[in-house]
Predicted model as a PDB file, atoms N, CA, C, CB and O in Angstrom, pLDDT in the B-factor column:
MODEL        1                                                                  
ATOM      1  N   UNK A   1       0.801  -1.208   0.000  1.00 47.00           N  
ATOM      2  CA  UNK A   1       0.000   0.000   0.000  1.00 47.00           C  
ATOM      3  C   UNK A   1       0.848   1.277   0.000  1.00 47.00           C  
ATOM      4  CB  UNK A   1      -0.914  -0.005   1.193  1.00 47.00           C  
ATOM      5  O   UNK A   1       0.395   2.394  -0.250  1.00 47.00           O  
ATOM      6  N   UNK A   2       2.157   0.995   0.313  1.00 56.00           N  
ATOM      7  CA  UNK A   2       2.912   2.383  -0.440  1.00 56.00           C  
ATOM      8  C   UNK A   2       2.585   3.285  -0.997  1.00 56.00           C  
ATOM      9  CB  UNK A   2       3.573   2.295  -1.229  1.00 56.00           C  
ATOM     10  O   UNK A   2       2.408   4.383  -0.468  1.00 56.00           O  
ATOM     11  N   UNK A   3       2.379   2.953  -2.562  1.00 64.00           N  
ATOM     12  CA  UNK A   3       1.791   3.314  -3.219  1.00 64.00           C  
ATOM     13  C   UNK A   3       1.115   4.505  -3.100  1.00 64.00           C  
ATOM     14  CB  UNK A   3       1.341   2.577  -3.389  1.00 64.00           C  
ATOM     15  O   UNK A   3       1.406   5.640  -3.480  1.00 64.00           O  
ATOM     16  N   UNK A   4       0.238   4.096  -2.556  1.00 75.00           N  
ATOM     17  CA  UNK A   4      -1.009   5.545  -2.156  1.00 75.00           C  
ATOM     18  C   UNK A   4      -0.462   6.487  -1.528  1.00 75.00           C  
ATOM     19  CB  UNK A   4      -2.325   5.273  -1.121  1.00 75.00           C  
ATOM     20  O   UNK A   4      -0.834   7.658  -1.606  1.00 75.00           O  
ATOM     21  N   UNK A   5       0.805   5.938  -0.601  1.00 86.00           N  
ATOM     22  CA  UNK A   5       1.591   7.398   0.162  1.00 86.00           C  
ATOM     23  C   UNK A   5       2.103   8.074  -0.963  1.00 86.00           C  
ATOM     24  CB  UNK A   5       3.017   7.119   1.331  1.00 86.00           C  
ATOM     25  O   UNK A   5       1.858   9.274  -1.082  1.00 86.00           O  
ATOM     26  N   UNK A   6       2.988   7.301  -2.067  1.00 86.00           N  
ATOM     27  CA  UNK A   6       3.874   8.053  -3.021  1.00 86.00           C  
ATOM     28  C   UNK A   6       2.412   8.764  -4.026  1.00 86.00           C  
ATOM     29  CB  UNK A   6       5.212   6.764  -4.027  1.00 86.00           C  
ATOM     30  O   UNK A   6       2.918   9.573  -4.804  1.00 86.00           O  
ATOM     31  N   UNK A   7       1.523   8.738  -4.148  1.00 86.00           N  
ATOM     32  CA  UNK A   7       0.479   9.679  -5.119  1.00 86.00           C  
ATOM     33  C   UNK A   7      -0.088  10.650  -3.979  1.00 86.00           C  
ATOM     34  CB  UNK A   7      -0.981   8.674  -6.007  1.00 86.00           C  
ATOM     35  O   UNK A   7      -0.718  11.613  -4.416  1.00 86.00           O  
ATOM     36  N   UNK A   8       0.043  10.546  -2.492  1.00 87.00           N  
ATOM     37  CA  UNK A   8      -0.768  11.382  -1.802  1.00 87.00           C  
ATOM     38  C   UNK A   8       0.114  12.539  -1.561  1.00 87.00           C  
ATOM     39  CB  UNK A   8      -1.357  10.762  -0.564  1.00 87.00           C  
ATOM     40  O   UNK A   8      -0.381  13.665  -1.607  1.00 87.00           O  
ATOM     41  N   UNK A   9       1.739  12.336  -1.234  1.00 82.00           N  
ATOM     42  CA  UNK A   9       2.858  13.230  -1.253  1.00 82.00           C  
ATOM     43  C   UNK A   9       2.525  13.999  -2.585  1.00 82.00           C  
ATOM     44  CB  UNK A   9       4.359  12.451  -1.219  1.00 82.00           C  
ATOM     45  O   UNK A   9       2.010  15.078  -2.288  1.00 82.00           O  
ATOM     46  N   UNK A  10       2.643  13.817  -4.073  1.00 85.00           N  
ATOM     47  CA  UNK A  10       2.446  14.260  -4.986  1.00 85.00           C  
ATOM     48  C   UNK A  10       1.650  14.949  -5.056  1.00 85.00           C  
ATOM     49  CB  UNK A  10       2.415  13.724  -5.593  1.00 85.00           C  
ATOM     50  O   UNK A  10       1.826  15.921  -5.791  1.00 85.00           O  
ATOM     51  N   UNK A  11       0.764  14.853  -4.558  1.00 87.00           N  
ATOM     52  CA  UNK A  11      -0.311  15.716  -5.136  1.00 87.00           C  
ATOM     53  C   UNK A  11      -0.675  16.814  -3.735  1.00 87.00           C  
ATOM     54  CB  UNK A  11      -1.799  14.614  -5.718  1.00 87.00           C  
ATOM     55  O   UNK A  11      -1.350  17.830  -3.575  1.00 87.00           O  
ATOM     56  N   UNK A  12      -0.025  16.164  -3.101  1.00 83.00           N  
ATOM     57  CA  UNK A  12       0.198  17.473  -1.909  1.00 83.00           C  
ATOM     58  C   UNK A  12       0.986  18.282  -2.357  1.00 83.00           C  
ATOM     59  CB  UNK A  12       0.803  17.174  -0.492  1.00 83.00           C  
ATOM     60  O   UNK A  12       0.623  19.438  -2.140  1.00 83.00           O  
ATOM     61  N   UNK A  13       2.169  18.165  -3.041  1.00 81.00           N  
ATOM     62  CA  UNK A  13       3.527  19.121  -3.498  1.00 81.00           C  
ATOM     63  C   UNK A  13       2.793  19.666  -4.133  1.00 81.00           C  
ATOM     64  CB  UNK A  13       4.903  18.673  -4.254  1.00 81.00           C  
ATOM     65  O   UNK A  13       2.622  20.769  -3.614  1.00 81.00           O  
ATOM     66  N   UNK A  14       1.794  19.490  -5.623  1.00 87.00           N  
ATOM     67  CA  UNK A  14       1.248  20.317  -6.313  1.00 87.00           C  
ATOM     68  C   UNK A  14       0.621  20.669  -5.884  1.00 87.00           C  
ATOM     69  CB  UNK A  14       0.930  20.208  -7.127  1.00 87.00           C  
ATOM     70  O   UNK A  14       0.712  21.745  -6.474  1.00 87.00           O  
ATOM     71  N   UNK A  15      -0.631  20.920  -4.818  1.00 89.00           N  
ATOM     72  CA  UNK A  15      -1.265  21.823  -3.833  1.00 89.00           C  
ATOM     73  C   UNK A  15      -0.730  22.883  -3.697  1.00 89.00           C  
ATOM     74  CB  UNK A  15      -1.378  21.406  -2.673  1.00 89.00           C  
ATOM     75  O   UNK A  15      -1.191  23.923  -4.167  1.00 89.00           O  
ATOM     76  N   UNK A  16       0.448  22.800  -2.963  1.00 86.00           N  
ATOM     77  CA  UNK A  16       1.485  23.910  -2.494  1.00 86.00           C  
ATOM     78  C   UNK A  16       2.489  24.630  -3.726  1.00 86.00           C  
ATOM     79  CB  UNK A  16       2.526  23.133  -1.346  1.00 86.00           C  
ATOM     80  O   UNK A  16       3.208  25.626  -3.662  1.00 86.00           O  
ATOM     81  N   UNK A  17       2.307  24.009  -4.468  1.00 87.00           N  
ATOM     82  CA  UNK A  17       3.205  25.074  -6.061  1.00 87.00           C  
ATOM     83  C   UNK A  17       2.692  26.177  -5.937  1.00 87.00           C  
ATOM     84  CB  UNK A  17       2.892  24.671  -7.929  1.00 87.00           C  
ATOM     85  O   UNK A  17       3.419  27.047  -5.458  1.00 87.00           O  
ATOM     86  N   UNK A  18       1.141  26.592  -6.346  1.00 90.00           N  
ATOM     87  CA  UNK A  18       0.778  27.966  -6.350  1.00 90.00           C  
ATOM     88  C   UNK A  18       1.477  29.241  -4.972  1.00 90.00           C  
ATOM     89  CB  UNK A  18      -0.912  27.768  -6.268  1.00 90.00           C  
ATOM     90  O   UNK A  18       1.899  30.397  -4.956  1.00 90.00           O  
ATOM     91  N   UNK A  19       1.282  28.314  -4.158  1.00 89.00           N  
ATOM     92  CA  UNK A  19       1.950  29.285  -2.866  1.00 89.00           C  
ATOM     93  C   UNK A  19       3.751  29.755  -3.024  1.00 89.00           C  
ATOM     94  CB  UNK A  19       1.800  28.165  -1.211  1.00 89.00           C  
ATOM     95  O   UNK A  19       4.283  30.865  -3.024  1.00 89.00           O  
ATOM     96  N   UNK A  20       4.340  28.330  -3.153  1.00 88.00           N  
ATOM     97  CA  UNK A  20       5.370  28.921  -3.600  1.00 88.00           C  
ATOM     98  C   UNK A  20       5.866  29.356  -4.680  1.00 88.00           C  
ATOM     99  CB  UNK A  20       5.945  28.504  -3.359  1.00 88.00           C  
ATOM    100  O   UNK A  20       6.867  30.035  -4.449  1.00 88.00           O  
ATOM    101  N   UNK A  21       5.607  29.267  -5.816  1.00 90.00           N  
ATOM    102  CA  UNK A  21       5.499  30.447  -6.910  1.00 90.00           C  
ATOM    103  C   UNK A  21       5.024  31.876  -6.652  1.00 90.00           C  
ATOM    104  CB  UNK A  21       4.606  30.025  -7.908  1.00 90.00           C  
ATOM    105  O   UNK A  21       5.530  32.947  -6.986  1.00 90.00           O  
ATOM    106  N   UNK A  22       4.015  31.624  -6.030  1.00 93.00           N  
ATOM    107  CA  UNK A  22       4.037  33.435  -5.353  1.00 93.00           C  
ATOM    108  C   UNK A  22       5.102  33.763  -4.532  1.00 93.00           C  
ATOM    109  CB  UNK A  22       2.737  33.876  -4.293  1.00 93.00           C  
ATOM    110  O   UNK A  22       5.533  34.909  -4.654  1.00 93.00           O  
ATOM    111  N   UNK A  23       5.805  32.790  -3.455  1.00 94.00           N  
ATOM    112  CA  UNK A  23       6.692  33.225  -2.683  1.00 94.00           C  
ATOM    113  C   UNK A  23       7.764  33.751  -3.112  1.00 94.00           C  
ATOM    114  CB  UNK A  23       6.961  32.483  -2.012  1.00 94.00           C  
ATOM    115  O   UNK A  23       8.485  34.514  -2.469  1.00 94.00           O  
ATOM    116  N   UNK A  24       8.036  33.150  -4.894  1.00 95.00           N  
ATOM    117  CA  UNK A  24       9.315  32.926  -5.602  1.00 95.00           C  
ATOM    118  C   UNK A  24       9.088  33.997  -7.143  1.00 95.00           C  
ATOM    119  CB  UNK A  24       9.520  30.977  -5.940  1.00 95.00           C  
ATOM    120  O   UNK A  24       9.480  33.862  -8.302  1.00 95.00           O  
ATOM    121  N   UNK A  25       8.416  34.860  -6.568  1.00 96.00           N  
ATOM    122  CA  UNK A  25       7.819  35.445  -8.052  1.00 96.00           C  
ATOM    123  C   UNK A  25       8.764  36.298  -8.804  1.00 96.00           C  
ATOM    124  CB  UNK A  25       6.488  36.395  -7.869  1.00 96.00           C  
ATOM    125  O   UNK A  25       8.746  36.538 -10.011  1.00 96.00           O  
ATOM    126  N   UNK A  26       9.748  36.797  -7.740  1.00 97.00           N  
ATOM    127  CA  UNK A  26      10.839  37.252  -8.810  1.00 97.00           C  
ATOM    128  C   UNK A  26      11.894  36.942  -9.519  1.00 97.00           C  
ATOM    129  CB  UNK A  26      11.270  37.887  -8.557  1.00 97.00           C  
ATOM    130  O   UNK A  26      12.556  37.548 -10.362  1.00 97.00           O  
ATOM    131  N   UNK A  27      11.966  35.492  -8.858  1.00 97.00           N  
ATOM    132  CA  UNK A  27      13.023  34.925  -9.061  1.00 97.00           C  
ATOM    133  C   UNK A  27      12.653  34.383 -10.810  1.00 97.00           C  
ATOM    134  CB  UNK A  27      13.309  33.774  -7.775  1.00 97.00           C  
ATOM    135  O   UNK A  27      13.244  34.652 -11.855  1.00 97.00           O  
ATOM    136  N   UNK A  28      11.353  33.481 -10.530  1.00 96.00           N  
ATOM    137  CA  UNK A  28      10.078  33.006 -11.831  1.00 96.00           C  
ATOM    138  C   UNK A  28      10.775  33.879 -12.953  1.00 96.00           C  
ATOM    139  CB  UNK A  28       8.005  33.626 -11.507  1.00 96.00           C  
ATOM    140  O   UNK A  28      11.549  33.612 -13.872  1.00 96.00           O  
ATOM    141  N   UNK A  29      10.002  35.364 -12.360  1.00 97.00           N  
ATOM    142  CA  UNK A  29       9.855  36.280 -13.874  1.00 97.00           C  
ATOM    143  C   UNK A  29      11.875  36.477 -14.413  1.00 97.00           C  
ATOM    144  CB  UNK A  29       8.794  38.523 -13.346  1.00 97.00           C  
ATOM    145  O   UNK A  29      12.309  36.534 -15.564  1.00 97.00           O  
ATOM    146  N   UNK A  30      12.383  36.513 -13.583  1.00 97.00           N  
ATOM    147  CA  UNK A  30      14.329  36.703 -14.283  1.00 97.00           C  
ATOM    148  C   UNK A  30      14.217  35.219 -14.847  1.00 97.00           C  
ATOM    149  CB  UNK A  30      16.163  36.928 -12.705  1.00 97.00           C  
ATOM    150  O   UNK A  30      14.803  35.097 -15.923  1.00 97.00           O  
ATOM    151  N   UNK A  31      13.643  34.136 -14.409  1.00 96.00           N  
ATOM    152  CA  UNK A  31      14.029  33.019 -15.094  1.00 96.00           C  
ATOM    153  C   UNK A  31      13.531  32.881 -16.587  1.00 96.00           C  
ATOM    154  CB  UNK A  31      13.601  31.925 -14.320  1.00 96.00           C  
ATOM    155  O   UNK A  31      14.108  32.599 -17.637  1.00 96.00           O  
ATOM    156  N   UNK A  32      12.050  33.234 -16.216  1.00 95.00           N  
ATOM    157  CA  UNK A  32      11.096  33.487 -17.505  1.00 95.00           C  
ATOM    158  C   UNK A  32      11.401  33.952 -18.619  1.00 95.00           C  
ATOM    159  CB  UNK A  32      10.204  34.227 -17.332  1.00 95.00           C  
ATOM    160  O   UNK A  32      11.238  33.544 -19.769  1.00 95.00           O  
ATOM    161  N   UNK A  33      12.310  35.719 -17.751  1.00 95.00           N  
ATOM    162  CA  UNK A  33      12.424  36.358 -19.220  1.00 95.00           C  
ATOM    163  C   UNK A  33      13.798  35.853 -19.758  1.00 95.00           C  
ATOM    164  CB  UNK A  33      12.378  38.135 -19.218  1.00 95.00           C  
ATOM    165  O   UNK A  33      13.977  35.967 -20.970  1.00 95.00           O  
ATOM    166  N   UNK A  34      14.930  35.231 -18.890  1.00 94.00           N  
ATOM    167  CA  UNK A  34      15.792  34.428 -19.157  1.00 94.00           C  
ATOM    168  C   UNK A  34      15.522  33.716 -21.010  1.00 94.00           C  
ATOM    169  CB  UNK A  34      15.670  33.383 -17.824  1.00 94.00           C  
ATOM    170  O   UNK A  34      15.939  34.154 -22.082  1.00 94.00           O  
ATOM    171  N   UNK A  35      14.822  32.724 -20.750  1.00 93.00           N  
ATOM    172  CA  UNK A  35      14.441  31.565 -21.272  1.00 93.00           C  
ATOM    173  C   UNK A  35      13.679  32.602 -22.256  1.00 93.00           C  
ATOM    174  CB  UNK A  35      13.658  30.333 -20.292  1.00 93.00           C  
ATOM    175  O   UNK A  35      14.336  32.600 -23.297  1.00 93.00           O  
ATOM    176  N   UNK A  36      12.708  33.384 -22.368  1.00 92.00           N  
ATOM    177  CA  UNK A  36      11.898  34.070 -23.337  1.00 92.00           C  
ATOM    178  C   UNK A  36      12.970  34.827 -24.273  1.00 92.00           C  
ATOM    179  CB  UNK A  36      10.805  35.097 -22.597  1.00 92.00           C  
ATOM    180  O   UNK A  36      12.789  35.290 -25.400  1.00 92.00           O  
ATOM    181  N   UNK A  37      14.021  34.822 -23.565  1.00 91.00           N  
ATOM    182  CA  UNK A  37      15.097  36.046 -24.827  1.00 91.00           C  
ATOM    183  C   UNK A  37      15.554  35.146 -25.318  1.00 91.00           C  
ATOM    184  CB  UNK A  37      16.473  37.257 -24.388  1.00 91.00           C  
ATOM    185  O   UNK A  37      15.390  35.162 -26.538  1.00 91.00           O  
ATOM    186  N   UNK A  38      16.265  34.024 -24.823  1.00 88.00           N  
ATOM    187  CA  UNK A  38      17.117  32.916 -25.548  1.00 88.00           C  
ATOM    188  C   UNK A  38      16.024  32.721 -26.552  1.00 88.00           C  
ATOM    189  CB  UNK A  38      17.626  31.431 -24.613  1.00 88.00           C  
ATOM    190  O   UNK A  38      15.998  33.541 -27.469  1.00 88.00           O  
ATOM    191  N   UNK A  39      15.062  31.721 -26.539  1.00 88.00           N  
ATOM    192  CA  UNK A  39      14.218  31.481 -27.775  1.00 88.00           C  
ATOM    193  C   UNK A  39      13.586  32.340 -28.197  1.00 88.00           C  
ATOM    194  CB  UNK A  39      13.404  30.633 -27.739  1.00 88.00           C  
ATOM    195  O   UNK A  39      12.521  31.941 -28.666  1.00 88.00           O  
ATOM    196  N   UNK A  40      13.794  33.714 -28.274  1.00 85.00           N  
ATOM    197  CA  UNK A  40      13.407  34.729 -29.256  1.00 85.00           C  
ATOM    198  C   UNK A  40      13.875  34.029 -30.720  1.00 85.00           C  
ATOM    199  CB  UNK A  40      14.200  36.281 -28.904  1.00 85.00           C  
ATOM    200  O   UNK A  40      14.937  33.552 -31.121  1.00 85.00           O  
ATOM    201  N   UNK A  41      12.565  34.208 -31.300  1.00 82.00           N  
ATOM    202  CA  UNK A  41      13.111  33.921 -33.242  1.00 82.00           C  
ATOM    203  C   UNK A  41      13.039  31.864 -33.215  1.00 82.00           C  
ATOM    204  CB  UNK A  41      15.795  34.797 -33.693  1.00 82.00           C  
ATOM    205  O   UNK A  41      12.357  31.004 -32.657  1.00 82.00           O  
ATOM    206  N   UNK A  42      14.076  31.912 -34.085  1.00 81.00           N  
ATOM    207  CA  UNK A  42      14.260  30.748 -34.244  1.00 81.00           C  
ATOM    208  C   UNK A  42      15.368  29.540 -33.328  1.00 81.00           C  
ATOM    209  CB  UNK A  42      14.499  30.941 -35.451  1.00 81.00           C  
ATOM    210  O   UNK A  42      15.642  28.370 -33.594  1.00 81.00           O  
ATOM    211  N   UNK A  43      15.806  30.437 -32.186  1.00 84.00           N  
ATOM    212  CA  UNK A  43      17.038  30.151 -31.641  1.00 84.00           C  
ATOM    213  C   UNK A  43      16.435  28.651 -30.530  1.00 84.00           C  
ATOM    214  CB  UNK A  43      17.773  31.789 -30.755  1.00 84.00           C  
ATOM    215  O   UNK A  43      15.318  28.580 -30.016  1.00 84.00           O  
ATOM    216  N   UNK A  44      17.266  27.876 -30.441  1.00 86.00           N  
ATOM    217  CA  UNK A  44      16.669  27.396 -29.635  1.00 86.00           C  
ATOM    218  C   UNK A  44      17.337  27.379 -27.701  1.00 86.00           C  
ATOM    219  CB  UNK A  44      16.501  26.146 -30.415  1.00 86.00           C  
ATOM    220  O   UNK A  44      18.430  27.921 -27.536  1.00 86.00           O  
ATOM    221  N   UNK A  45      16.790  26.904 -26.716  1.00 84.00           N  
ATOM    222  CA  UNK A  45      17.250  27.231 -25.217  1.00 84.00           C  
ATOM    223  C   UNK A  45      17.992  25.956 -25.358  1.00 84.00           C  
ATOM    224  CB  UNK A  45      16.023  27.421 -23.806  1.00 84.00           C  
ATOM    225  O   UNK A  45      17.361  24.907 -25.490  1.00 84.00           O  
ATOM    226  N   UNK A  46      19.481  25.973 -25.336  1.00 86.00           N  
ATOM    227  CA  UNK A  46      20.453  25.251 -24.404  1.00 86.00           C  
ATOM    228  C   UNK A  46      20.977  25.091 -23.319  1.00 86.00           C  
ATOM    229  CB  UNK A  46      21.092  25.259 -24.590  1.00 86.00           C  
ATOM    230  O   UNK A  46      21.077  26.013 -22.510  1.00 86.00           O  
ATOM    231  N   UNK A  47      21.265  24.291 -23.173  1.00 88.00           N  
ATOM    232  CA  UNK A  47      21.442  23.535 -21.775  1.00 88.00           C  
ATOM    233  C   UNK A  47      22.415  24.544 -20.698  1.00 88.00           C  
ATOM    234  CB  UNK A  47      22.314  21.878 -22.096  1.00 88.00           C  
ATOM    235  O   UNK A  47      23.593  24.638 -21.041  1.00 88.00           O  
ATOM    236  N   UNK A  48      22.144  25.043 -19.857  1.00 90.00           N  
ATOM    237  CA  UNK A  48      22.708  25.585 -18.963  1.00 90.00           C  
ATOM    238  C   UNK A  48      23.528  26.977 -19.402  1.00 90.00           C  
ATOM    239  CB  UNK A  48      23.449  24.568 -18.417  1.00 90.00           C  
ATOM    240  O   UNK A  48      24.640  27.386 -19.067  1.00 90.00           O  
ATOM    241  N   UNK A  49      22.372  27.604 -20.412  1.00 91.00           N  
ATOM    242  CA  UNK A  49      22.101  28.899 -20.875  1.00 91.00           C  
ATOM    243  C   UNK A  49      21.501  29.667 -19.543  1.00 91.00           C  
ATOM    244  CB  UNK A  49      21.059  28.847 -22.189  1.00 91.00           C  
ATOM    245  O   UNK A  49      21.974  30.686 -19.039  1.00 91.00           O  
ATOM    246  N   UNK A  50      20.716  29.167 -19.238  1.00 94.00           N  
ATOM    247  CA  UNK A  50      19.947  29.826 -17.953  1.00 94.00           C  
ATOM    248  C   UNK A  50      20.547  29.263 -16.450  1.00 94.00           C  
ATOM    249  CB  UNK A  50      18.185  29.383 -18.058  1.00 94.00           C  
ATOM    250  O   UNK A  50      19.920  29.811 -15.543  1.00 94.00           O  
ATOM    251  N   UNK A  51      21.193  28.678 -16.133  1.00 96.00           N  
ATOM    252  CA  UNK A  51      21.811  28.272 -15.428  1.00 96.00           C  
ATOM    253  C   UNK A  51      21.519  28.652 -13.996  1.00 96.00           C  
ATOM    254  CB  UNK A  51      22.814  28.472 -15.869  1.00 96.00           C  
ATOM    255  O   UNK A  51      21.095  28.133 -12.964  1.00 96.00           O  
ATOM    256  N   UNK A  52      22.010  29.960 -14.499  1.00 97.00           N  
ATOM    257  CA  UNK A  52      22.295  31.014 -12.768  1.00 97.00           C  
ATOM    258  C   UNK A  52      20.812  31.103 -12.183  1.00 97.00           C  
ATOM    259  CB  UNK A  52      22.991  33.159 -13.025  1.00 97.00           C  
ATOM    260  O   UNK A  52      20.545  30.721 -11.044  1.00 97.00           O  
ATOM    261  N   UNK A  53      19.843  31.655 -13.088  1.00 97.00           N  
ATOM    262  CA  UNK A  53      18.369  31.899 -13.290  1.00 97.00           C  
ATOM    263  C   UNK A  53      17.737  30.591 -12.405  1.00 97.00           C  
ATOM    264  CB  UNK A  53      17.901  31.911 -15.096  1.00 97.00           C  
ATOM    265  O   UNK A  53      17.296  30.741 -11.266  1.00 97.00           O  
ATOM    266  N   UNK A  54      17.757  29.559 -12.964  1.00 96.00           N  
ATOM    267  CA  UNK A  54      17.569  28.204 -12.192  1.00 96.00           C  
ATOM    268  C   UNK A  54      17.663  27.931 -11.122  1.00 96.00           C  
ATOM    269  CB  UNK A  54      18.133  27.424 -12.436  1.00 96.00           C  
ATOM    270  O   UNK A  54      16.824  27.429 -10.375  1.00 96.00           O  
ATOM    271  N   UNK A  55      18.995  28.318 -10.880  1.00 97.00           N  
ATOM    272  CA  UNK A  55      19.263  27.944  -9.558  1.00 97.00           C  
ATOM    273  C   UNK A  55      18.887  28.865  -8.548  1.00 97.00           C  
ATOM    274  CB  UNK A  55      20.549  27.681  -9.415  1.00 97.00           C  
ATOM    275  O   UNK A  55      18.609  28.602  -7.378  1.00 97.00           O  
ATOM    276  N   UNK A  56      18.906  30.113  -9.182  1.00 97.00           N  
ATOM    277  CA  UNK A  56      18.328  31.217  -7.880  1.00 97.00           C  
ATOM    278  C   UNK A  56      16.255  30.854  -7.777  1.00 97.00           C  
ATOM    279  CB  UNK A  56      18.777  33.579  -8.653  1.00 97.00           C  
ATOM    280  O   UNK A  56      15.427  31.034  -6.884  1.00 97.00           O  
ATOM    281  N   UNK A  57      16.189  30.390  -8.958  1.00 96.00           N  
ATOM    282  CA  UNK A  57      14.597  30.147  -8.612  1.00 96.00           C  
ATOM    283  C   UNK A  57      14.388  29.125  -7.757  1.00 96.00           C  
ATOM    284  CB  UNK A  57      13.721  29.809  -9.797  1.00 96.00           C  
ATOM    285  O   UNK A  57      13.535  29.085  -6.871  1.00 96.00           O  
ATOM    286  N   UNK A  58      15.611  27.856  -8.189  1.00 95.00           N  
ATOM    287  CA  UNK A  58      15.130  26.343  -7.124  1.00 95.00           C  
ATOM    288  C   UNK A  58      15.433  26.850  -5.889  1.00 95.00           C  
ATOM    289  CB  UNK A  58      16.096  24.677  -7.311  1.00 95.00           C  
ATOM    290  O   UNK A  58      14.534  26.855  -5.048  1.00 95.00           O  
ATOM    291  N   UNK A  59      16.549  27.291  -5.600  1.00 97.00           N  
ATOM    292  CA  UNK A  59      16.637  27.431  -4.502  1.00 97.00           C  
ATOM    293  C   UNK A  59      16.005  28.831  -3.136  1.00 97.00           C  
ATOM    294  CB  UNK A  59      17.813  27.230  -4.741  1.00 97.00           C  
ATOM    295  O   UNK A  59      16.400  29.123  -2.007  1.00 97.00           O  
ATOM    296  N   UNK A  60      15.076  29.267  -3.881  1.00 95.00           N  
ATOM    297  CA  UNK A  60      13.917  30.229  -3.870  1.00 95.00           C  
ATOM    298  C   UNK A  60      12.666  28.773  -3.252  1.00 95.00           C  
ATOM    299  CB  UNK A  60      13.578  31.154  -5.883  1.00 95.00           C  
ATOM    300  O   UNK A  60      12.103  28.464  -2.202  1.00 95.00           O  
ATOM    301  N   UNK A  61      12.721  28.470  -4.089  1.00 93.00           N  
ATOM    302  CA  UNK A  61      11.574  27.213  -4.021  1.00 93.00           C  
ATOM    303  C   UNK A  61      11.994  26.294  -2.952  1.00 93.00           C  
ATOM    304  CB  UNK A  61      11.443  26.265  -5.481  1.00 93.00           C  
ATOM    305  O   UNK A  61      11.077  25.976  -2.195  1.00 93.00           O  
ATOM    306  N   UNK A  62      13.158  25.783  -2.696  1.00 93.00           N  
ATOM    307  CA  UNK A  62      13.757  25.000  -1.676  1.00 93.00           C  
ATOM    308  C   UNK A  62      13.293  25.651   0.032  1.00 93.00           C  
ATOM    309  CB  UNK A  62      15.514  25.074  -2.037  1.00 93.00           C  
ATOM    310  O   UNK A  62      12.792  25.145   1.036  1.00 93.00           O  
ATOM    311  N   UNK A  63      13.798  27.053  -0.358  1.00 94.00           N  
ATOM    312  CA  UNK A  63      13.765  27.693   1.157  1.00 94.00           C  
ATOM    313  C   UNK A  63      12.155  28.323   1.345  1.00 94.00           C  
ATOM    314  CB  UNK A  63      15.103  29.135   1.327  1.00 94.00           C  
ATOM    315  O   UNK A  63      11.917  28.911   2.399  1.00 94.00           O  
ATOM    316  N   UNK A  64      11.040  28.188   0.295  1.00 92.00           N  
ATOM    317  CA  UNK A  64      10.006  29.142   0.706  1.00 92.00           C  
ATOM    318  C   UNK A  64       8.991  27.207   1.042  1.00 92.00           C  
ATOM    319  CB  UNK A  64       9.318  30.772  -0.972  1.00 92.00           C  
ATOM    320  O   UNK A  64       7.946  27.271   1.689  1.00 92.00           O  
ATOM    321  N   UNK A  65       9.407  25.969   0.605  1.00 88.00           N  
ATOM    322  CA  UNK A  65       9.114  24.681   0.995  1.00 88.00           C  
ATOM    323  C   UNK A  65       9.744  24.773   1.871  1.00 88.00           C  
ATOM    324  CB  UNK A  65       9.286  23.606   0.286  1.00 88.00           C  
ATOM    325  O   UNK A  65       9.094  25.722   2.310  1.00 88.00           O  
ATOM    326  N   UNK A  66      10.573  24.625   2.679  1.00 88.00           N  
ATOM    327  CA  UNK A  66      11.084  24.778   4.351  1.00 88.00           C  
ATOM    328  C   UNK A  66      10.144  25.390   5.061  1.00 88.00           C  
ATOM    329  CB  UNK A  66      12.417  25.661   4.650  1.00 88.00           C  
ATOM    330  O   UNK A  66       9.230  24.882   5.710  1.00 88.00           O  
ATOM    331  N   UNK A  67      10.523  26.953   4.843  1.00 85.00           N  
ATOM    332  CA  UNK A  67       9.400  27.448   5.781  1.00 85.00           C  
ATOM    333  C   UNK A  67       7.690  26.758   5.724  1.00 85.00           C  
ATOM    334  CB  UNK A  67       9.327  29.075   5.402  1.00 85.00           C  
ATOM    335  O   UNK A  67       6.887  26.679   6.653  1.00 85.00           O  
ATOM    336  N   UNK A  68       7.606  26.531   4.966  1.00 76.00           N  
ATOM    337  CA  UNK A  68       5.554  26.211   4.957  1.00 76.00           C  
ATOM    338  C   UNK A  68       5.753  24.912   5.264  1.00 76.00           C  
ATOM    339  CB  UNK A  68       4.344  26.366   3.195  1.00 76.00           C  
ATOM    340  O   UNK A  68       4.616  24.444   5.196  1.00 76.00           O  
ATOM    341  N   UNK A  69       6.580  23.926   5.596  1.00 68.00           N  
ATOM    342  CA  UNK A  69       6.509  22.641   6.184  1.00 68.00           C  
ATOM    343  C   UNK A  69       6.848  23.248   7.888  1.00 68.00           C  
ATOM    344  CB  UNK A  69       7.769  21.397   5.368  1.00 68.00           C  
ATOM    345  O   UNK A  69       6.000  22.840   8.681  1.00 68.00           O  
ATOM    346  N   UNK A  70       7.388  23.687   8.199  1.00 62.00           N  
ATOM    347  CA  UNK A  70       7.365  24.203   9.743  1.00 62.00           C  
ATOM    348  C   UNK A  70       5.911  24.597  10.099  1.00 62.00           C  
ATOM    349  CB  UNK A  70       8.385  25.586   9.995  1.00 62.00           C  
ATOM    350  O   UNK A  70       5.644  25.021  11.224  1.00 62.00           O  
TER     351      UNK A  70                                                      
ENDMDL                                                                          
END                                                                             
């Protein structure tokens, strides 16, 4: 019966996305427009083009999931 824990965690994390995306909203929009200039035109987004962007958003997302599990 595992199982049902690993789909009930899941769908708890996506519950809580909307909250932390608001928590993380500036980090989002530098990543966003990141990624929106690279594929301007025909260009396409490579791999660790956005890099810095990423990581300041995950780890935006890491610390605003800490706090709301306390």
């Amino acid at each position: 019966m595992s199982g049902t824990n690993v789909w009930n965690r899941s769908r708890e994390r996506m519950r809580r996305f909307p909250e932390l995306l608001a928590q993380c909203a500036e980090e989002a929009a530098v990543y966003g427009k990141c990624v929106s200039v690279t594929t301007t035109g025909k260009q396409e987004l490579t791999r660790n083009h956005c890099a810095k962007e990423f990581h300041a958003l995950k780890n935006c997302f890491m610390s605003a999931a800490k706090k709301s599990a306390k």
